[in-house]
Biotite code that builds the C-alpha atoms (Angstrom):
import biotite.structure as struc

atoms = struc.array([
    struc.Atom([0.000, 0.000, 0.000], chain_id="A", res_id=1, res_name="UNK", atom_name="CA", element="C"),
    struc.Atom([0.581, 3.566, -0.348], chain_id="A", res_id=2, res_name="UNK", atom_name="CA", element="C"),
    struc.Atom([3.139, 5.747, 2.421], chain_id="A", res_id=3, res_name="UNK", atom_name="CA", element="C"),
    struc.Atom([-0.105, 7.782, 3.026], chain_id="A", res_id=4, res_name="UNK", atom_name="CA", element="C"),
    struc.Atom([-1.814, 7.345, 6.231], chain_id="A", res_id=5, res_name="UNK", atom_name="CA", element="C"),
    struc.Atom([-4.678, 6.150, 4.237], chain_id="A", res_id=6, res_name="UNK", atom_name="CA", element="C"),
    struc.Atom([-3.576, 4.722, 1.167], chain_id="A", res_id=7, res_name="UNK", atom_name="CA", element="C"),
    struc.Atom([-4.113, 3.656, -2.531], chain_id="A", res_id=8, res_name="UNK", atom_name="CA", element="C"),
    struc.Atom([-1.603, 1.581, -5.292], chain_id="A", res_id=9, res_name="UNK", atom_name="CA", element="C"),
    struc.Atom([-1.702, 1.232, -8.384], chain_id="A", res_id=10, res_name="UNK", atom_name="CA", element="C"),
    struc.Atom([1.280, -1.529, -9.830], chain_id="A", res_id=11, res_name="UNK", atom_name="CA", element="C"),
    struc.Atom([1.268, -4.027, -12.931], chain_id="A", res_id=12, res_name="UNK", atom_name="CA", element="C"),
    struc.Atom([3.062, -7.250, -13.061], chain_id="A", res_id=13, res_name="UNK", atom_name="CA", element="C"),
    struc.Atom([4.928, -7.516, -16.148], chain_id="A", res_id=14, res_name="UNK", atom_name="CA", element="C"),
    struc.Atom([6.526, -9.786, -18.457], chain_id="A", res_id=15, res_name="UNK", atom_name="CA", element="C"),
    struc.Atom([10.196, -8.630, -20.209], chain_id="A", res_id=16, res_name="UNK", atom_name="CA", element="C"),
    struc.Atom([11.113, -10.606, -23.162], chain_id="A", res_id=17, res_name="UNK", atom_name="CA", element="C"),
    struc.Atom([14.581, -10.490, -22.083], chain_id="A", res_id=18, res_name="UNK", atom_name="CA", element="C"),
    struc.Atom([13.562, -13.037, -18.727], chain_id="A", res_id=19, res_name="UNK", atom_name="CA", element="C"),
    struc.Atom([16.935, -14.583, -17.848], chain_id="A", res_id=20, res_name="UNK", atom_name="CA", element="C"),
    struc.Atom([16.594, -17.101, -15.191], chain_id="A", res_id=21, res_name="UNK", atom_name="CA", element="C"),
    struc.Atom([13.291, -18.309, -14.215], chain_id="A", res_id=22, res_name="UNK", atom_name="CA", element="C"),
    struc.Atom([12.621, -18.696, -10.526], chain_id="A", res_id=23, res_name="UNK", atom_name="CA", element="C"),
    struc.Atom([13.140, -22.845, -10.128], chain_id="A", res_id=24, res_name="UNK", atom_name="CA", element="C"),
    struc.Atom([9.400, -24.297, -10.205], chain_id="A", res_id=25, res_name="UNK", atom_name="CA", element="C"),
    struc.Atom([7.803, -21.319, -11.374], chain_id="A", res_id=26, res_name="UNK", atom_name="CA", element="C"),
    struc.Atom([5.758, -21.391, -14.992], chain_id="A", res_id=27, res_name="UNK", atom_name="CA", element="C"),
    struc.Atom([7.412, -19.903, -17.684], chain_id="A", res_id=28, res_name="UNK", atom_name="CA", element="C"),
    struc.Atom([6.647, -15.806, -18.259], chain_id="A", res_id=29, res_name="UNK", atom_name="CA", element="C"),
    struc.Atom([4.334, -15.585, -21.843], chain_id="A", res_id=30, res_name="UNK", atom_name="CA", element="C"),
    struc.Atom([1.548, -14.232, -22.937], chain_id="A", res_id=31, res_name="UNK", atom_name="CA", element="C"),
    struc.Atom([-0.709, -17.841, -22.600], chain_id="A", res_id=32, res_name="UNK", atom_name="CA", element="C"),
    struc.Atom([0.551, -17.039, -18.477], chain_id="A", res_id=33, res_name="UNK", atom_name="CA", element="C"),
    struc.Atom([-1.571, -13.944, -18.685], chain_id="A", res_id=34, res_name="UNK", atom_name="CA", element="C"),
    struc.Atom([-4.647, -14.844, -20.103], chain_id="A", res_id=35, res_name="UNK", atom_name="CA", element="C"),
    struc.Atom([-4.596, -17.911, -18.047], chain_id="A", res_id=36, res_name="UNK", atom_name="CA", element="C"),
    struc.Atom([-3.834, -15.925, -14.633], chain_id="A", res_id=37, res_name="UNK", atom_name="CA", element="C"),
    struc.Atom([-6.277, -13.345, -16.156], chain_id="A", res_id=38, res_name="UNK", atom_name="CA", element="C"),
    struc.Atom([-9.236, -15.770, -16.836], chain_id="A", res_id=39, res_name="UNK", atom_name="CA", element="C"),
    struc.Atom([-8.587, -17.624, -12.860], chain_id="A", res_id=40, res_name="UNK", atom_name="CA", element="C"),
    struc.Atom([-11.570, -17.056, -10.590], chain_id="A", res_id=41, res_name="UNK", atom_name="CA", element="C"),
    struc.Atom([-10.910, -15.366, -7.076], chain_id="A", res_id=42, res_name="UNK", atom_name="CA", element="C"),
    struc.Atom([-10.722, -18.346, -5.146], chain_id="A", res_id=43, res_name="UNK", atom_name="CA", element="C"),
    struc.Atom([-8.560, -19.939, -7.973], chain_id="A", res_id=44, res_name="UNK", atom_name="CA", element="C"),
    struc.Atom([-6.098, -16.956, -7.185], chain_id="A", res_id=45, res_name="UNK", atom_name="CA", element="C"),
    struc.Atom([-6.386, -16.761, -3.469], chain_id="A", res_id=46, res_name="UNK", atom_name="CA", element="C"),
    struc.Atom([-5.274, -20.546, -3.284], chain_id="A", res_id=47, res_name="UNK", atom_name="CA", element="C"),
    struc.Atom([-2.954, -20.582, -5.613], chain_id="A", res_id=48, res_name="UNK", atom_name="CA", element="C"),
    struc.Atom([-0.551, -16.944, -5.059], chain_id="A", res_id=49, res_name="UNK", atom_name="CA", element="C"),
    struc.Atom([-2.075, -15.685, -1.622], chain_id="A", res_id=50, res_name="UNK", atom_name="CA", element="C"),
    struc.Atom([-0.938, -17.217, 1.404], chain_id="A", res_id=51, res_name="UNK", atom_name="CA", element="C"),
    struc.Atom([-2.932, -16.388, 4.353], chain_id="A", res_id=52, res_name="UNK", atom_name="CA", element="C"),
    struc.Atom([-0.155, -14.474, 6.009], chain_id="A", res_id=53, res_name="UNK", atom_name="CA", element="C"),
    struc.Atom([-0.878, -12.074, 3.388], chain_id="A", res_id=54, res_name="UNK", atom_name="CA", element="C"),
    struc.Atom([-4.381, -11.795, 3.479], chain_id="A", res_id=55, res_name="UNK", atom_name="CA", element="C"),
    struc.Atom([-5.085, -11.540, 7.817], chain_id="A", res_id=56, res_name="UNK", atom_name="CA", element="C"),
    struc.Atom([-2.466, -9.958, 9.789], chain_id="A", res_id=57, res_name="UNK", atom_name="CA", element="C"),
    struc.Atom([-1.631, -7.673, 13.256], chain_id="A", res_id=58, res_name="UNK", atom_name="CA", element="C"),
    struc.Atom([0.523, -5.000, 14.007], chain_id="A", res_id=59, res_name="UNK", atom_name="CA", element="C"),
    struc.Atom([1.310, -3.742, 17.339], chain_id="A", res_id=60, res_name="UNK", atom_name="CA", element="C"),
    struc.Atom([-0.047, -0.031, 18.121], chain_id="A", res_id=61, res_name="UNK", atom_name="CA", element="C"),
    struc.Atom([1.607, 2.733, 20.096], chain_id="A", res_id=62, res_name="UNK", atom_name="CA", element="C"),
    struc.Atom([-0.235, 1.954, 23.035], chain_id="A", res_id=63, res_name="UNK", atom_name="CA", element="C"),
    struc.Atom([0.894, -1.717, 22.750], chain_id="A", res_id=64, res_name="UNK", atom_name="CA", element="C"),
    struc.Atom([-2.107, -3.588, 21.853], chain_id="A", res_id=65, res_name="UNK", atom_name="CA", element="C"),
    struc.Atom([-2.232, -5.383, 18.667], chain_id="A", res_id=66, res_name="UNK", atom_name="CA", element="C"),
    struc.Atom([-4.710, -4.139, 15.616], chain_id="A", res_id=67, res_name="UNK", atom_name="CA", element="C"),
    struc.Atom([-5.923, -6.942, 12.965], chain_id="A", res_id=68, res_name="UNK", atom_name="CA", element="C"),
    struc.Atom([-6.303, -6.527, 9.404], chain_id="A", res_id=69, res_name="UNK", atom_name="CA", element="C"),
    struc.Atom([-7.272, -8.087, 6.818], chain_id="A", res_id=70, res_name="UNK", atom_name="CA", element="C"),
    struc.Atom([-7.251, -7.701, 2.996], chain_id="A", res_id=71, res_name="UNK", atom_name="CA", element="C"),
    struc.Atom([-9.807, -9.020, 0.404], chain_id="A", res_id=72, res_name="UNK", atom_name="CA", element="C"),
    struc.Atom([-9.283, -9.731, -3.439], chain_id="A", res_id=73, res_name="UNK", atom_name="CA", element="C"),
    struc.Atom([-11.589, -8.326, -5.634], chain_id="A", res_id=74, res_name="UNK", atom_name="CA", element="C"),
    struc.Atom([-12.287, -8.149, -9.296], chain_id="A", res_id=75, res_name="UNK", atom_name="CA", element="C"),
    struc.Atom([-13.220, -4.541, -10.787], chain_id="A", res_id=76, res_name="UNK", atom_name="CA", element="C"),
    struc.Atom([-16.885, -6.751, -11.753], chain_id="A", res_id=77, res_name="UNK", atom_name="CA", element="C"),
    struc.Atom([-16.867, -8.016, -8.132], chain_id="A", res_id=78, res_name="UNK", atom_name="CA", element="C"),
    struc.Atom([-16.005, -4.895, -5.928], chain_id="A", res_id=79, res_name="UNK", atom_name="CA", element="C"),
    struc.Atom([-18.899, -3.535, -4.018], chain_id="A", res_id=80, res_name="UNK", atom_name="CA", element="C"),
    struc.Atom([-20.366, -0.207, -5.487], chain_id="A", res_id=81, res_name="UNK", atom_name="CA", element="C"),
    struc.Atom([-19.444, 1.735, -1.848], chain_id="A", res_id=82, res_name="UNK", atom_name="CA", element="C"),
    struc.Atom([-15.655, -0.165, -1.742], chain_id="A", res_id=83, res_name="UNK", atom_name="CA", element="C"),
    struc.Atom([-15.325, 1.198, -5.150], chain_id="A", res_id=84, res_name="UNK", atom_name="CA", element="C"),
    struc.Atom([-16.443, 4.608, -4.236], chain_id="A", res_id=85, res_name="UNK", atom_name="CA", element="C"),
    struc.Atom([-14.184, 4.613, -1.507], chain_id="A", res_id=86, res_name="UNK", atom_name="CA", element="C"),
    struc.Atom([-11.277, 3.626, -3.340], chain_id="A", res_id=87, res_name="UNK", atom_name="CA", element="C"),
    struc.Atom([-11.992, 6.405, -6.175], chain_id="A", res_id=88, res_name="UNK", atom_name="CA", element="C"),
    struc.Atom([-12.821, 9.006, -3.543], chain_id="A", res_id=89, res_name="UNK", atom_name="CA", element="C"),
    struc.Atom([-9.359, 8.148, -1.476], chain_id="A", res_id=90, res_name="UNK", atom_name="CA", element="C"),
    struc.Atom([-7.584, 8.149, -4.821], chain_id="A", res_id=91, res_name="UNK", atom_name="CA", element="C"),
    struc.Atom([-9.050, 11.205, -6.061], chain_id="A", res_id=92, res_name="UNK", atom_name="CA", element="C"),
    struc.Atom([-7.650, 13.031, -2.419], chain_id="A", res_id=93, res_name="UNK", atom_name="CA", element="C"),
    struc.Atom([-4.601, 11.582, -2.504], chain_id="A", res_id=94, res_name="UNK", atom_name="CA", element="C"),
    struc.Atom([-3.358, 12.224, -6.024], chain_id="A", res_id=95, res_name="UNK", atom_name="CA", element="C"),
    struc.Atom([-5.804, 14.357, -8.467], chain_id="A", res_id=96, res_name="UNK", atom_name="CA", element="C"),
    struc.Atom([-3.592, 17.515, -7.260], chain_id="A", res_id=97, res_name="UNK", atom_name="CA", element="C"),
    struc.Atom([-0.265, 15.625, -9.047], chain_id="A", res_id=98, res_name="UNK", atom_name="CA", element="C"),
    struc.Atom([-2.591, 14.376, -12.032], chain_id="A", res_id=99, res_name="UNK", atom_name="CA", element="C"),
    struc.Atom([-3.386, 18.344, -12.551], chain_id="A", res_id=100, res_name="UNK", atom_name="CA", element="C"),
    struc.Atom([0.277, 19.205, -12.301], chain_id="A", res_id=101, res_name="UNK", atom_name="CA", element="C"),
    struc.Atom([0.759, 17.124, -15.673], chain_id="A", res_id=102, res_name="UNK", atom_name="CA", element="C"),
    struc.Atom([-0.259, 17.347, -19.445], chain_id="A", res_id=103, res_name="UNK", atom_name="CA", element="C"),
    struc.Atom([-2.071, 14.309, -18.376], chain_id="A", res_id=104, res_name="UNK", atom_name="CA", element="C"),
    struc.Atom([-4.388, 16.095, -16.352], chain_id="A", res_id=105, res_name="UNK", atom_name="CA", element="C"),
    struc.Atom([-7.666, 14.776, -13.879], chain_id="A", res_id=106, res_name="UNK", atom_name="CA", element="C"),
    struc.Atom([-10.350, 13.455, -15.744], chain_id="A", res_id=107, res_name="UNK", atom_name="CA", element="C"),
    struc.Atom([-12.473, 11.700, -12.771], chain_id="A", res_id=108, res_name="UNK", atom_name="CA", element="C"),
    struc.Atom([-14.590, 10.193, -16.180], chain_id="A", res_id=109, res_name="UNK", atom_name="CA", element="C"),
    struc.Atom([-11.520, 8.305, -17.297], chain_id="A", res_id=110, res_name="UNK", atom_name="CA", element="C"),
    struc.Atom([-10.007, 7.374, -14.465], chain_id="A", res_id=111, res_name="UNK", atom_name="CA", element="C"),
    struc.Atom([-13.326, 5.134, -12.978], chain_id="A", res_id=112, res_name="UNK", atom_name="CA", element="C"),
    struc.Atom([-13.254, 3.768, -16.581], chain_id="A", res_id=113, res_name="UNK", atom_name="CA", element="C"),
    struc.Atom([-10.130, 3.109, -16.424], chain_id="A", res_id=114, res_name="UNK", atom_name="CA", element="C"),
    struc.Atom([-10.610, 1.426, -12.457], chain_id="A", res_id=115, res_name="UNK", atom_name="CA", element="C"),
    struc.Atom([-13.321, -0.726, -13.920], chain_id="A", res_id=116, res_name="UNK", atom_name="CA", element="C"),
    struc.Atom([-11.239, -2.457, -16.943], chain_id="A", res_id=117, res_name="UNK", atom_name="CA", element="C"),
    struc.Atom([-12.336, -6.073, -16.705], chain_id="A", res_id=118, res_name="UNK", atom_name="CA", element="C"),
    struc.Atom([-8.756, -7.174, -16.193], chain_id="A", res_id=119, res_name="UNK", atom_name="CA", element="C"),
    struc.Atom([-7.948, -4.628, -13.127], chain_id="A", res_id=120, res_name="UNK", atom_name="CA", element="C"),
    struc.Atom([-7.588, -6.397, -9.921], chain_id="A", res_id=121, res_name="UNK", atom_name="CA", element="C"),
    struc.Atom([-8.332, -5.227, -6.527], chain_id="A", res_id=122, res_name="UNK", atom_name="CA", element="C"),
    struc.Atom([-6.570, -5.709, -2.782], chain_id="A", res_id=123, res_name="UNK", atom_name="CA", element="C"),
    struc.Atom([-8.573, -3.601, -0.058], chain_id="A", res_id=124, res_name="UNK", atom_name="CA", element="C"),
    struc.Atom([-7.340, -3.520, 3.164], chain_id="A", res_id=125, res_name="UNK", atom_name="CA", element="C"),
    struc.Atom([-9.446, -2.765, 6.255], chain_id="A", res_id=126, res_name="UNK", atom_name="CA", element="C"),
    struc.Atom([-8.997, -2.903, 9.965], chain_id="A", res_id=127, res_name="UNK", atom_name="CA", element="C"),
    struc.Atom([-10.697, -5.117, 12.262], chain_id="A", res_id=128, res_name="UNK", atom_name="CA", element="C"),
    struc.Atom([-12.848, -3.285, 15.093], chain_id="A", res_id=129, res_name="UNK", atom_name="CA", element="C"),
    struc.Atom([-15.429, -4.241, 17.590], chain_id="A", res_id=130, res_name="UNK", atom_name="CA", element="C"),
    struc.Atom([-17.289, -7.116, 16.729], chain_id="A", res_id=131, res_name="UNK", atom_name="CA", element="C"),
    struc.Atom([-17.582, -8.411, 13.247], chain_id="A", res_id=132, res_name="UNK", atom_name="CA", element="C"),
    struc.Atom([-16.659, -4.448, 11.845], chain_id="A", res_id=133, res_name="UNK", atom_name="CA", element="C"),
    struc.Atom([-14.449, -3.404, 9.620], chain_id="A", res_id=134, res_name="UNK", atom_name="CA", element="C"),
    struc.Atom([-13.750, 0.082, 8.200], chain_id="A", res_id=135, res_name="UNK", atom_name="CA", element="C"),
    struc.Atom([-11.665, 0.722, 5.019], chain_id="A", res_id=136, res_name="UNK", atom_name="CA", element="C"),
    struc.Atom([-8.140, 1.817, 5.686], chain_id="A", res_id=137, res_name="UNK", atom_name="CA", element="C"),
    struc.Atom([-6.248, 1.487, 1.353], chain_id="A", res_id=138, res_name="UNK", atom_name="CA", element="C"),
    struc.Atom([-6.440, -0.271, -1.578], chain_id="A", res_id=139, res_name="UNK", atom_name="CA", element="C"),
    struc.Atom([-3.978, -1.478, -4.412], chain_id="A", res_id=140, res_name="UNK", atom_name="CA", element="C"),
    struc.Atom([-5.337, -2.037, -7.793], chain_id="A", res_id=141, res_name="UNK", atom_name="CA", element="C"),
    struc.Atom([-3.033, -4.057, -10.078], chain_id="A", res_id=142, res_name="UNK", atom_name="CA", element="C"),
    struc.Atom([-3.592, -5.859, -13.211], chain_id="A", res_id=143, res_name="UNK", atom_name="CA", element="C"),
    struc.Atom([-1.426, -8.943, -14.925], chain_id="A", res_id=144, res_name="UNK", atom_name="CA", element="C"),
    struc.Atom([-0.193, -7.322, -18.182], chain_id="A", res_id=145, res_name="UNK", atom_name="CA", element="C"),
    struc.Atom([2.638, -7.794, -20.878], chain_id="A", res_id=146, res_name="UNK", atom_name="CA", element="C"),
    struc.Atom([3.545, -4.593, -20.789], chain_id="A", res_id=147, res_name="UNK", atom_name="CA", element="C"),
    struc.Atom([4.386, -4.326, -17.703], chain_id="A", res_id=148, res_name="UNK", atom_name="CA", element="C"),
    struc.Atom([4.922, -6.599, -0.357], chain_id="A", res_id=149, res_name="UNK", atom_name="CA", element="C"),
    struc.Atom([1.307, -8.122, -1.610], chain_id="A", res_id=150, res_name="UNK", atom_name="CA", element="C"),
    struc.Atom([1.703, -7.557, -5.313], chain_id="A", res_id=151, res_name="UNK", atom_name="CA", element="C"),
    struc.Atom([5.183, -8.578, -5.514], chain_id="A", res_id=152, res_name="UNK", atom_name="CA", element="C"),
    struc.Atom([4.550, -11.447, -3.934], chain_id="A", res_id=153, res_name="UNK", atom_name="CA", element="C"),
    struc.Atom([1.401, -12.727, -6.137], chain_id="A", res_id=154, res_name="UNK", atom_name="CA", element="C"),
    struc.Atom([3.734, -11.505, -8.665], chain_id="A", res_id=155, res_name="UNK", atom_name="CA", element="C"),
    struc.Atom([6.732, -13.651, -8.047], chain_id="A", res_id=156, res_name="UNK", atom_name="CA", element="C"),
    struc.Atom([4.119, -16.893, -7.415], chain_id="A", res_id=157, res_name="UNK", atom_name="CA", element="C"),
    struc.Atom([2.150, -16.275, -10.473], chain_id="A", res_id=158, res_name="UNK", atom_name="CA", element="C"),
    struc.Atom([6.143, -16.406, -12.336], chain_id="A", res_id=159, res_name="UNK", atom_name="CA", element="C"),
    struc.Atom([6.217, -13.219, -13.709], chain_id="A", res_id=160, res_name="UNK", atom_name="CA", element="C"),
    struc.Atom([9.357, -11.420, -14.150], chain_id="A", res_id=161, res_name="UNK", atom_name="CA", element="C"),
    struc.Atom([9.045, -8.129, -12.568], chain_id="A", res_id=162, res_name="UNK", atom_name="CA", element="C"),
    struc.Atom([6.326, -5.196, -11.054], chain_id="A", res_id=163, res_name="UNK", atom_name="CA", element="C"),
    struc.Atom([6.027, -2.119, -13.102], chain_id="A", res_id=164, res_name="UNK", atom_name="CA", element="C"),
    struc.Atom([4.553, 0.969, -11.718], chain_id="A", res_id=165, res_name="UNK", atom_name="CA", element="C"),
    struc.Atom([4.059, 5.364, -12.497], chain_id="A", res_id=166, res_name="UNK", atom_name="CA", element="C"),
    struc.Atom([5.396, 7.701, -10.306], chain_id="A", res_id=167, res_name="UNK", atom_name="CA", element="C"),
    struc.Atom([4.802, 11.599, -10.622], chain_id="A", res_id=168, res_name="UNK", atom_name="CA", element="C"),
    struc.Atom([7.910, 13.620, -10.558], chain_id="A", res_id=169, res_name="UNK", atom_name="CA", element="C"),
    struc.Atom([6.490, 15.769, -8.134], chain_id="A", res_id=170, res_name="UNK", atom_name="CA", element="C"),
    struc.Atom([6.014, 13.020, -5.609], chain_id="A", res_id=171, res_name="UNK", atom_name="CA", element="C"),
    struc.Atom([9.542, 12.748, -4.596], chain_id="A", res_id=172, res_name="UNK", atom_name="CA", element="C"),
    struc.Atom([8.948, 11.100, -1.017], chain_id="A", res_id=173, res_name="UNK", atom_name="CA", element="C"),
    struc.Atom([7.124, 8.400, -2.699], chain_id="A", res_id=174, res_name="UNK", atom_name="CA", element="C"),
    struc.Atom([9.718, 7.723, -5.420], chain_id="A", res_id=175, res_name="UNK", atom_name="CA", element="C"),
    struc.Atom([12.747, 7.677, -2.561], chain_id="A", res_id=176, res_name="UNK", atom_name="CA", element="C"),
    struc.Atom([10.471, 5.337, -0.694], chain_id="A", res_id=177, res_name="UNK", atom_name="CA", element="C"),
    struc.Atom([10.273, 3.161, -3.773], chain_id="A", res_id=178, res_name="UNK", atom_name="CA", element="C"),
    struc.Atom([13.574, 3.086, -4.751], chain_id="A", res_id=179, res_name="UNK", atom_name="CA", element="C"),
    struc.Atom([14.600, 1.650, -0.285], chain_id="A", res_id=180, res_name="UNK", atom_name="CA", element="C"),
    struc.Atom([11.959, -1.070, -1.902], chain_id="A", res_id=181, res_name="UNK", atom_name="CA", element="C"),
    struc.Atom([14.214, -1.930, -4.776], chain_id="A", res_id=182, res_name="UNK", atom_name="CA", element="C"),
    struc.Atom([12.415, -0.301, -7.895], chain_id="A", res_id=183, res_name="UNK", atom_name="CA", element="C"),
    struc.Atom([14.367, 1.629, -10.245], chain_id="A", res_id=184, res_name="UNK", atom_name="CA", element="C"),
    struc.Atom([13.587, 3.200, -13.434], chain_id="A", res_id=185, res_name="UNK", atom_name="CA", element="C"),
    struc.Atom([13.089, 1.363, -16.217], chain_id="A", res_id=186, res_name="UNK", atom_name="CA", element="C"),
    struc.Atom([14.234, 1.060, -19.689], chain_id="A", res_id=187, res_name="UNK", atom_name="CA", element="C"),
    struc.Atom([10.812, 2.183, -20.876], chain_id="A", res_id=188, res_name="UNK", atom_name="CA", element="C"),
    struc.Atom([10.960, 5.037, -18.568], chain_id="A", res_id=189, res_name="UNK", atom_name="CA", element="C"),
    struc.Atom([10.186, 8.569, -21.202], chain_id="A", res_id=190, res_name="UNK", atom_name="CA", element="C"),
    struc.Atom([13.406, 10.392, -21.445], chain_id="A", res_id=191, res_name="UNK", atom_name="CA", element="C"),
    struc.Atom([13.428, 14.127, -20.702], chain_id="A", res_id=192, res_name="UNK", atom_name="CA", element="C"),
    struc.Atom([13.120, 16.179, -23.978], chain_id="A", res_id=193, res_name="UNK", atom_name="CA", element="C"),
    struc.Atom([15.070, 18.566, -25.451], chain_id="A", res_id=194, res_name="UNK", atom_name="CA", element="C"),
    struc.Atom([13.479, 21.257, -26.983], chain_id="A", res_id=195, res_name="UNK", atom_name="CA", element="C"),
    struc.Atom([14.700, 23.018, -30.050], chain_id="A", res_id=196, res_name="UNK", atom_name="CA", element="C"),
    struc.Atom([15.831, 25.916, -28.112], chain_id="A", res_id=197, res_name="UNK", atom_name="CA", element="C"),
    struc.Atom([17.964, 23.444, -25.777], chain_id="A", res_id=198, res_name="UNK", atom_name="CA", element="C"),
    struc.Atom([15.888, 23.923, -23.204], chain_id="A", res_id=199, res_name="UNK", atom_name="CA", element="C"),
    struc.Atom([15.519, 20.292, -21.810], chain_id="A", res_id=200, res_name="UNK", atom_name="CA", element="C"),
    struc.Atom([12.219, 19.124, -20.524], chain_id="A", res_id=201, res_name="UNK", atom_name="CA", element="C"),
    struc.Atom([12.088, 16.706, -18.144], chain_id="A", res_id=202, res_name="UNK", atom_name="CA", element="C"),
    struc.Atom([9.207, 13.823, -17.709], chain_id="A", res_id=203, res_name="UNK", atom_name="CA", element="C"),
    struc.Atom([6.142, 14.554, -15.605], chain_id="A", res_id=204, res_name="UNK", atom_name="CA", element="C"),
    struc.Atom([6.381, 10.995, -14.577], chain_id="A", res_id=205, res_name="UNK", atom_name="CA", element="C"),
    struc.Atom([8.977, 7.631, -14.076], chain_id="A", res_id=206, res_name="UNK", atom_name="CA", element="C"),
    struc.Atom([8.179, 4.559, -14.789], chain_id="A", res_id=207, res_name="UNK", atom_name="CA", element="C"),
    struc.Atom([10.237, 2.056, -12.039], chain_id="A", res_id=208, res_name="UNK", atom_name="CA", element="C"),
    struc.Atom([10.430, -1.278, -11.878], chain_id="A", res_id=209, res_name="UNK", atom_name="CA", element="C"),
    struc.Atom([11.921, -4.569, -9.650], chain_id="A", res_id=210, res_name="UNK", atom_name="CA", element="C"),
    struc.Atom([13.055, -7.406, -11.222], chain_id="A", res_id=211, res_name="UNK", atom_name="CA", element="C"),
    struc.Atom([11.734, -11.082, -9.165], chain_id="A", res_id=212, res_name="UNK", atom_name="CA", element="C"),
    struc.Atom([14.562, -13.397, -10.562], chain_id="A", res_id=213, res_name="UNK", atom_name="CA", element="C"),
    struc.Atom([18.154, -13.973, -10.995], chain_id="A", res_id=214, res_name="UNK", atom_name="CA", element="C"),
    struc.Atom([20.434, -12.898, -13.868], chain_id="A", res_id=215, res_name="UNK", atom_name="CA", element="C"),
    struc.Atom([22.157, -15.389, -16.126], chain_id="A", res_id=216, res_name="UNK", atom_name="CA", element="C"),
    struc.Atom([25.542, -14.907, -13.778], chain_id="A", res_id=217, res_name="UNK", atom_name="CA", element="C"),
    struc.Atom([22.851, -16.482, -10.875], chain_id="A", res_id=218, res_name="UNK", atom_name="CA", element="C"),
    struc.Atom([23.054, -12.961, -8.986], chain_id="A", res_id=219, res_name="UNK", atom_name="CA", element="C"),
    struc.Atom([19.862, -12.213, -7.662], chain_id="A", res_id=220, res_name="UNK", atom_name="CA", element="C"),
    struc.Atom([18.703, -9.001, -9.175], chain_id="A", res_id=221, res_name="UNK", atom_name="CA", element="C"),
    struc.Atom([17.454, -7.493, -5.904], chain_id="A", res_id=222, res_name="UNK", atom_name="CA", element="C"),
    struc.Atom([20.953, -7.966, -4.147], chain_id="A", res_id=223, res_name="UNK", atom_name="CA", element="C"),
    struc.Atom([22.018, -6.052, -7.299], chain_id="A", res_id=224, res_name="UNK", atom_name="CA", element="C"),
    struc.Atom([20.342, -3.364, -6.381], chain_id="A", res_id=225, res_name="UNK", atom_name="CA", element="C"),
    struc.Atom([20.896, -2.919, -2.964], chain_id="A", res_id=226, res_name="UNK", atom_name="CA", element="C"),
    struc.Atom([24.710, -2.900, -3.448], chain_id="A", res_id=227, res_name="UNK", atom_name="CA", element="C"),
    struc.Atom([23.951, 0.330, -5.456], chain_id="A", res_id=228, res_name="UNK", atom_name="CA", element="C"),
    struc.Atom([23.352, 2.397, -2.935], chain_id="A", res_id=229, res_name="UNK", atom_name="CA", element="C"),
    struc.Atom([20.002, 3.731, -0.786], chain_id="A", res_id=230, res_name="UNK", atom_name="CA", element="C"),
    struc.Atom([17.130, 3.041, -2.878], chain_id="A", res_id=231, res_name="UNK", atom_name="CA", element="C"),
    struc.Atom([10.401, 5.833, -1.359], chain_id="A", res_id=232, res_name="UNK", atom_name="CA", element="C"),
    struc.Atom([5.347, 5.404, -3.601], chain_id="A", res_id=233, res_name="UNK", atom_name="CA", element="C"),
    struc.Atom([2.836, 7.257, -5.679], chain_id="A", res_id=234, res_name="UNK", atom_name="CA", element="C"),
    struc.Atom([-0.204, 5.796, -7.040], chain_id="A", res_id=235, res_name="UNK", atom_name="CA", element="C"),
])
């Protein structure tokens, strides 16, 4: 989830056609994976890449007593009209302000089209409280795509490659905090552009990603990384 207090995601799991080593039991990364992981039903994906340490857990609060969450899997067809609202609405708070800052805009129209595409996949977490109630704390939306904690994980036992995700360039604590996580930009990442009167232009937003398996030396690529110095999230 998000570094907000309250938080949203957005990540995609993606498949590189330049996979080196496969992790050892894991299927192989190609476009039949997708449409196969794609066309699972909830159930079929809770058993299979969601352990249950990922789905009900506790944390300890300042006061010492421990708070219990849990987090539920959703489809976009499957998530309940006020879940979805809530997701949008915390969404729309959180990052419409950097949307605006960019070419790209806020479109509220586009972006709940764009939350309801039939592949788009949903983790809500929300915290246990008296009783049987819960209330809604974040979400992380993620789809299984060619193109590009909980996600990594379903990532790395679905056998994808790597996680892909957007970052504005005006959320710099959220890029620093993904970078401590491991991501780093991209080869697809847009360059900054150089105008004709050598002014350069930089990108409005990064594209970062983490690699899940080794290279062909057998050097994880995540130990890689962290030799490379300090490596913070936006959508």
């Amino acid at each position: 989830m998000a570094p907000q207090s309250s938080s949203s995601g957005h990540a995609a799991v993606s498949i590189d056609g330049t996979s080196k080593i496969p992790r050892q039991g894991s299927a192989d990364s190609s476009p039949s994976l997708i449409v196969q992981t794609n066309s699972l039903s909830l159930e079929e994906l809770k058993s299979r890449f969601l352990g249950p340490s990922l789905l009900t857990f506790a944390t300890n609060t300042r006061n010492g007593t421990l708070q219990s969450y849990n987090v539920e899997l959703f489809k976009s067809s499957t998530l309940p009209p006020e879940v979805f609202d809530n997701c949008f609405d915390l969404l729309e708070a959180n990052m419409s302000a950097a949307y605006k800052a960019t070419s790209r805009g806020w479109n509220p129209r586009k972006k709940r089209e764009e939350m309801k595409h039939p592949a788009m996949r949903y983790l809500v977490l929300t915290v246990v409280e008296s009783g049987d109630k819960s209330s809604f704390v974040g979400f992380l939306e993620f789809m299984i795509t060619e193109e590009e904690d909980v996600a990594e994980e379903f990532g790395r036992r679905v056998g994808v490659e790597k996680a892909m995700l957007t970052v504005f360039d005006s959320n710099k604590g959220a890029r620093r905090f993904y970078e401590r996580e491991g991501y780093d930009l991209d080869e697809i990442s847009p360059e900054p552009k150089v105008l004709r009167n050598g002014t350069i232009k930089p990108s409005t937003y990064h594209i970062l990603s983490k690699a899940f398996w080794a290279d062909e030396d057998g050097e994880d690529d995540d130990e890689n990384d962290d030799e490379g110095g300090d490596e913070d999230e936006d959508e």
